[in-house]
C-alpha positions in Angstrom: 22.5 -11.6 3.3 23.7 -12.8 6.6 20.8 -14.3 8.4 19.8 -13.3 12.2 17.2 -16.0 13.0 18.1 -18.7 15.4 15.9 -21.6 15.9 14.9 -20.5 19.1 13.2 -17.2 17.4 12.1 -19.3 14.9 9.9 -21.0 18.2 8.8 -18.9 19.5 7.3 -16.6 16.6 5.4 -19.8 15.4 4.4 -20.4 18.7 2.7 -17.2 18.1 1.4 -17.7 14.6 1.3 -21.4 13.0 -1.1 -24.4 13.7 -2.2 -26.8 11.7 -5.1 -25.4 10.5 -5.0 -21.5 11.1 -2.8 -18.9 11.7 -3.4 -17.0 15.2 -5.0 -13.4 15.1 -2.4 -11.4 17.2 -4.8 -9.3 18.8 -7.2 -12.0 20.0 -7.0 -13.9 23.2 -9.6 -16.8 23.0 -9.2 -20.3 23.6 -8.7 -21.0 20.1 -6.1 -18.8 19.8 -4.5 -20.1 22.8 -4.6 -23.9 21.5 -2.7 -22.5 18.1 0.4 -21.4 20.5 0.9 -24.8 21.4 2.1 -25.7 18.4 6.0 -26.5 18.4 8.8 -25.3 16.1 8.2 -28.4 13.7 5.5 -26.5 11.8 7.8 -23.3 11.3 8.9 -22.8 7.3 11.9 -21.3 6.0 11.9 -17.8 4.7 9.5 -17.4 1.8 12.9 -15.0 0.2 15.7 -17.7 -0.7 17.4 -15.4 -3.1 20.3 -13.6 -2.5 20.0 -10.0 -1.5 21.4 -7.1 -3.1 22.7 -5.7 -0.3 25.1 -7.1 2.8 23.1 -4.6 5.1 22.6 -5.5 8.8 18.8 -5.3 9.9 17.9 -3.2 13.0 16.5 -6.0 15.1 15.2 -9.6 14.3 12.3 -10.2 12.4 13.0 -7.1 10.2 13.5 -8.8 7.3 13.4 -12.8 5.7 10.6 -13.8 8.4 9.8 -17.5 8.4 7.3 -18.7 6.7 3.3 -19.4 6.9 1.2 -21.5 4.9 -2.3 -21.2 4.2 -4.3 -24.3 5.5 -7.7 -23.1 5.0 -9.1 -24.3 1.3 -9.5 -21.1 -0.7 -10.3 -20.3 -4.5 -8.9 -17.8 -7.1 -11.5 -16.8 -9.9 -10.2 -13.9 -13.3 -13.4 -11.9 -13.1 -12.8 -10.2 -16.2 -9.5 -9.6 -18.7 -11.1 -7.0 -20.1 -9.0 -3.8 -18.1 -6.6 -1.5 -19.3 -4.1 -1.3 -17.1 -6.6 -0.8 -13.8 -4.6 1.3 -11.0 -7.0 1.6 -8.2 -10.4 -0.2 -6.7 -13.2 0.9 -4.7 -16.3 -1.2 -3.6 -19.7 0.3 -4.5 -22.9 -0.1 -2.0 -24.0 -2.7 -4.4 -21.1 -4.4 -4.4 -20.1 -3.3 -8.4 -16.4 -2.0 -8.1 -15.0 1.3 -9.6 -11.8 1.2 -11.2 -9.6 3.4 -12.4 -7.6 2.7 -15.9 -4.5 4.6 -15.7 -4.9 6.4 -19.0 -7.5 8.1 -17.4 -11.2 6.5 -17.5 -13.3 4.8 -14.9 -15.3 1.7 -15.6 -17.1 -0.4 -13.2 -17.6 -4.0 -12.9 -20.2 -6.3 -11.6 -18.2 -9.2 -9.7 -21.5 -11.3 -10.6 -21.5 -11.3 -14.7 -17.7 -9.7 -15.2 -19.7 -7.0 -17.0 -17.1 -4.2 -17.6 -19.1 -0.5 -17.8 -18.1 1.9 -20.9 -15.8 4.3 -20.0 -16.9 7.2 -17.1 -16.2 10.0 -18.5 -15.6 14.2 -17.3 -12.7 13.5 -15.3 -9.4 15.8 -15.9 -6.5 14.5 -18.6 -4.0 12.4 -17.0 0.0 12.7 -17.8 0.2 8.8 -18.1 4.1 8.8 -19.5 5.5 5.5 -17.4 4.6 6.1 -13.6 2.0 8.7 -14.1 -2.2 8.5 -15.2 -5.3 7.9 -13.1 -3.8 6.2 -9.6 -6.2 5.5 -6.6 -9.3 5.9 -5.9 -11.6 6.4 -2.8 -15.1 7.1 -1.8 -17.6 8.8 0.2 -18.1 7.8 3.3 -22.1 8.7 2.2 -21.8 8.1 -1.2 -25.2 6.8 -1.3 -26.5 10.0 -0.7 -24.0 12.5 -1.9 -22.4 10.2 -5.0 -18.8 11.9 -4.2 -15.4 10.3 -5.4 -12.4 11.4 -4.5 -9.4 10.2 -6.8 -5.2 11.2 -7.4 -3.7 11.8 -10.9 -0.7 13.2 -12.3 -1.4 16.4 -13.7 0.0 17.8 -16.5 1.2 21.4 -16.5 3.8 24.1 -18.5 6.5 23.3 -15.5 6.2 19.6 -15.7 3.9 17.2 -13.2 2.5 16.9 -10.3 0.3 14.3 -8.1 -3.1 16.0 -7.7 -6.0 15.5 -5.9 -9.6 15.6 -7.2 -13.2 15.2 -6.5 -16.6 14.9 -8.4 -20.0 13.3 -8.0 -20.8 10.0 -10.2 -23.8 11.1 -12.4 -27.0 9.2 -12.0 -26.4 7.4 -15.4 -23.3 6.7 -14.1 -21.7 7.4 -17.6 -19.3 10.7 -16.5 -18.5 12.5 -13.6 -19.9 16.1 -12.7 -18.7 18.9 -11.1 -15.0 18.2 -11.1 -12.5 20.2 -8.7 -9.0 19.7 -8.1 -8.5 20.2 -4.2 -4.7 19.7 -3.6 -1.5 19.5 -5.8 1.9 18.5 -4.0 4.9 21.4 -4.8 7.1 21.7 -6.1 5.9 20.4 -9.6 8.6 18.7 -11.4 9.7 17.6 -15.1 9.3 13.7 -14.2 7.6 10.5 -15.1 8.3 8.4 -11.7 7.2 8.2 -8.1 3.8 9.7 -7.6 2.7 7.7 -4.7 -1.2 8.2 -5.2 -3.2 5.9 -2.4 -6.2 7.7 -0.5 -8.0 7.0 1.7 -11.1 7.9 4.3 -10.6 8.3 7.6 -13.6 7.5 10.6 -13.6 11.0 10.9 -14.2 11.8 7.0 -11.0 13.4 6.3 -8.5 12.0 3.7 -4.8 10.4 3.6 -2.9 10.7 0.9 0.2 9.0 -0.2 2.7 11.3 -2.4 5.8 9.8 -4.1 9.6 11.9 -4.1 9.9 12.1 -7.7 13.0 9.3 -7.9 15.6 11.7 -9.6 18.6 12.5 -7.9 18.3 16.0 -8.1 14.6 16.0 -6.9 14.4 13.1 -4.0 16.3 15.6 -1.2 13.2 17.3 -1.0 11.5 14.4 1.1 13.5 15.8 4.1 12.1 19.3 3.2 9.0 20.2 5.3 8.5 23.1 3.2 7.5 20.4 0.0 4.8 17.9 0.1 7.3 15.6 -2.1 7.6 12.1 -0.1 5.1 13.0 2.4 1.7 11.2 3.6 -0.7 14.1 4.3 -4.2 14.8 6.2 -6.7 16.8 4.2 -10.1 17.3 4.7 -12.7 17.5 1.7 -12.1 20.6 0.3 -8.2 20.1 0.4 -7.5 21.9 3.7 -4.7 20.6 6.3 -6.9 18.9 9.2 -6.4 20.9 12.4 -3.9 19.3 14.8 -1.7 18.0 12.0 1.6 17.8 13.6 3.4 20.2 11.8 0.3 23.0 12.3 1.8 26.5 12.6 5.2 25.5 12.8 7.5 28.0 10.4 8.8 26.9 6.9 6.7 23.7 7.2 3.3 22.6 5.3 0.2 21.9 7.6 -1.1 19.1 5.2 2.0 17.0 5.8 1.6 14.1 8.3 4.8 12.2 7.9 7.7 12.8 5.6 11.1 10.9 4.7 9.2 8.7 2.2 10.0 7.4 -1.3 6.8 6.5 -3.0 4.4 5.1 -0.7 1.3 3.2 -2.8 0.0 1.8 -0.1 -2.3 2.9 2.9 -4.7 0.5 5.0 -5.8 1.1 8.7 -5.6 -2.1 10.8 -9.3 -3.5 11.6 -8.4 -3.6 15.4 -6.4 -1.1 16.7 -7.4 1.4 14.3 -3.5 2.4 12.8 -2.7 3.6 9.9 -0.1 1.6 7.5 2.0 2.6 4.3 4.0 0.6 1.9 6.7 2.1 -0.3 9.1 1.4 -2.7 12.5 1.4 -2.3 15.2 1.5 -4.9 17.3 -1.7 -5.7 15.8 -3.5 -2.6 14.6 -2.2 0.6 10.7 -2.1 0.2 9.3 -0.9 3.2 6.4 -1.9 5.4 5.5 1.1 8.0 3.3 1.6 11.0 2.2 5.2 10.4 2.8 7.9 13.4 2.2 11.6 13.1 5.2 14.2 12.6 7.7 11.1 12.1 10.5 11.3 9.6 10.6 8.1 7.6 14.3 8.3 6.7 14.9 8.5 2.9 16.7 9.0 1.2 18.8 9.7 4.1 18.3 5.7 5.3 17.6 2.7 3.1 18.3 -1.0 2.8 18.2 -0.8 -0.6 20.9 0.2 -3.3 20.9 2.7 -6.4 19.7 0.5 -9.9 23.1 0.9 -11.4 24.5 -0.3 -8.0 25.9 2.6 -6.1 25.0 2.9 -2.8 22.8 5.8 -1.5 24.0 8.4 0.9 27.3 9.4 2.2 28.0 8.2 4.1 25.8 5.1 3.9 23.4 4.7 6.6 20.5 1.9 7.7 19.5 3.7 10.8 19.8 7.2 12.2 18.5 9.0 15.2 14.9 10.8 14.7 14.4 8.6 11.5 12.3 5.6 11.9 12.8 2.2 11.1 10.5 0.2 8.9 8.9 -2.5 10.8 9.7 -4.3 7.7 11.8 -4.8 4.5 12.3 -6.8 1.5 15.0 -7.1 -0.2 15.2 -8.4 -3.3 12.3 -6.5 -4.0 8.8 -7.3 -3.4 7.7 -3.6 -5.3 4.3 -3.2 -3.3 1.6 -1.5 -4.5 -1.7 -1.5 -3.4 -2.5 -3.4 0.2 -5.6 -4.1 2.9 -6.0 -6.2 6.1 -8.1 -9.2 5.8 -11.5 -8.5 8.5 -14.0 -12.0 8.9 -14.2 -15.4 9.0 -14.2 -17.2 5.3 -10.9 -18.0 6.3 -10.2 -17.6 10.1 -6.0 -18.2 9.8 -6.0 -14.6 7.7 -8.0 -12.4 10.2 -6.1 -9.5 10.9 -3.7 -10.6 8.5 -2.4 -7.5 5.7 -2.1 -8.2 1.9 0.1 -6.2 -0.2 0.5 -6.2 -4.2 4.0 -7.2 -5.2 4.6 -5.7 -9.0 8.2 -6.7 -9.9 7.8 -10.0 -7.5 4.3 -10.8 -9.7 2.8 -12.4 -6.2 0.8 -11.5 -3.3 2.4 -11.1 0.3 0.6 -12.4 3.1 1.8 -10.7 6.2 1.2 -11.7 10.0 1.3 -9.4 12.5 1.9 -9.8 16.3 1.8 -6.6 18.5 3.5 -4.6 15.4 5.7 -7.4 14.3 6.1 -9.2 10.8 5.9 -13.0 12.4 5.2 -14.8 8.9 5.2 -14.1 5.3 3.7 -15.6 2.7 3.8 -15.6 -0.9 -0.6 -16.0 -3.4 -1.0 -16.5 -6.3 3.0 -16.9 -7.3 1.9 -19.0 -10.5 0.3 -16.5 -12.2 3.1 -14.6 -12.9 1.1 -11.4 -13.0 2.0 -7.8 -11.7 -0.8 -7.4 -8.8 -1.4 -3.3 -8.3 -4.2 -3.0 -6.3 -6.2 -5.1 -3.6 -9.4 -4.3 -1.1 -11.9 -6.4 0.5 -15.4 -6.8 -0.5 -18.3 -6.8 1.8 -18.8 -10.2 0.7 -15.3 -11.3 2.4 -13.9 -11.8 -0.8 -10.5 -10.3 -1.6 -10.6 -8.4 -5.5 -7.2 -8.0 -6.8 -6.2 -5.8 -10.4 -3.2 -6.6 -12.2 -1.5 -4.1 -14.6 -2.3 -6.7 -17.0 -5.4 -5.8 -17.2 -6.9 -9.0 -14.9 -9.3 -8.5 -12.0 -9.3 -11.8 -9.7 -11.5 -12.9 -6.7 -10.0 -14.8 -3.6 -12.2 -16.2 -1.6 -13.2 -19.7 0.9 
């Protein structure tokens, strides 16, 4: 891929984000901060991506892709909590600080970080369709779970037409050994005969209402419909508890267009995290052969597939006709990777235990079988970097413990602690 970064970018983005000990939060303005941007262009790091792309596609602007590269200086440690998963998709912290997991054949367990104690199976919860892509996917909950005990979780569902992501909710029993009073608040339509691209991240917002991430559905014949405002296929939506659009969605009481859906033009997002600072919401999704996506969130905003993409079919074709990176009323990612980095789950790093990562997201690379550090200045990818590349493991989900630590799953069946 023909490169766009000059040395002169390279500068002044590392004036921004490199020092020899930490990497500069790009909201803050304190002195230390300010001492970091003194740095010169000696510290900068080539690209993290040296491989060549599949694609000969022209980024919108600079910095969209193949950012330089940051290092960790800060001493951290990895720690395998437990082996002893099958195939975890999603994590949520507990009050206590035990995390639930979901196992995509459909089971919760959960785990004390402490002892690596792995729970029997929680049981109650509705039968997955776990053929490839589908099962038990993320997981959220309450924001009073200590008084109400209320999960909220996504899952293919099985039914005579085919599939579908659904939505449900229960309350963890006092014994903690199955879930009560299950309901199923939301399906996306149409339902289709598929085994890929269910998206399935949710989350809470500060109000108490939920995001959701829904995947396209890959096929050909199926994908269009993430330009269709009339499906809920390829869409992030806004529903409240009981499955109801939230009131000022932007599409409310507009004709031939759902009231749940958000944003649309996606492929299959798995990733949601709001930034600690300014409060904005962020998606990750795959793209085919190349082009994974990083995208700052905005309500009523086409995303672009599959009308846009950097990436390629699998088999090689190109996508579209004609083929298009950028188009008017579609937005551009604010970054891409290419080869791919398939992300999964992601959060922003909040605290101290290591000051150079504050504000700083982490996504789950699958296929790449590493962690992506990503810094942000004023909703720019300044520096990428590249944890826990040895292990050669498939990462799928990440949050951050009250503790400060980072817990990380791996389809493997692995769950890992990072921390100072």
């Amino acid at each position: 891929m023909k490169q766009v970064f000059t040395s002169i970018f390279f500068a002044s983005i590392f004036a921004a984000c490199t020092s020899a000990n930490s990497t500069s939060d790009a909201n803050s303005t304190n002195s230390t901060d300010m001492a970091k941007q003194d740095k010169t262009v000696e510290d900068a790091l080539p690209p993290v991506e040296t491989r060549k792309a599949n694609a000969d596609f022209e980024p919108a602007f600079e910095g969209q892709t193949r950012i330089a590269g940051v290092k960790t200086e800060t001493p951290y440690k990895t720690k395998i909590i437990t082996k002893e998963l099958k195939k975890p998709w999603g994590i949520v912290e507990l009050p206590d600080g035990r995390l639930l997991i979901t196992e995509n054949e459909g089971v919760m367990r959960i785990v004390d970080v402490n002892t690596g104690k792995v729970s029997e199976e929680i049981t109650g919860l509705p039968e997955v369709d776990d053929r490839a892509q589908g099962g038990l996917l993320g997981l959220t909950i309450s924001p009073d779970f200590s008084n109400d005990r209320m999960i909220y979780w996504t899952f293919t569902e099985k039914v005579e037409e085919g599939n579908h992501t659904a939505i449900a909710k229960g309350k963890l029993a006092d014994d903690e050994r199955t879930i009560e009073n299950v309901a199923v608040i939301y399906r996306a339509v149409p339902t289709y005969d598929g085994i890929r691209h269910y998206g399935g991240r949710v989350i809470f917002d500060e109000k108490g209402d939920l995001f959701v991430s829904i995947g396209e559905r890959s096929d050909k014949e199926i994908r269009a419909k993430a330009q269709d405002l009339n499906s809920s296929l390829g869409t992030i939506i806004h529903i409240d508890t009981d499955g109801n659009p939230v009131a000022g969605n932007p599409f409310e009481g507009q004709p031939d267009a759902r009231p749940e859906i958000y944003t649309y033009g996606h492929r299959n997002p798995q990733g949601l995290a709001f930034h600690p600072e300014t409060g904005e919401l962020w998606s990750n999704e795959f793209g085919p052969r190349g082009g994974d996506e990083l995208n700052l969130i905005k309500p009523g905003k086409n995303y672009g597939w599959p009308v846009i993409t950097y990436g390629i079919e699998y088999a090689g074709g190109k996508i579209g006709d004609p083929v298009l990176q950028q188009k008017e009323g579609m937005e551009q990612p604010v970054y891409y990777w290419d080869p791919v980095l398939s992300p999964s789950g992601m959060t922003f790093y909040k605290g101290d235990k290591i000051p150079e990562w504050e504000n700083n997201l982490f996504l789950c690379g699958l296929n790449s079988n590493h962690i992506a550090r990503i810094v942000l200045e004023n909703n720019k990818v300044v520096g990428e970097e590249r944890i826990l590349v040895k292990d050669d493991e498939r990462f799928r989900d990440i949050i951050q413990g009250k503790n400060g630590a980072l817990y990380v799953v791996t389809d493997e069946g692995k769950l890992y602690s990072i921390t100072n």
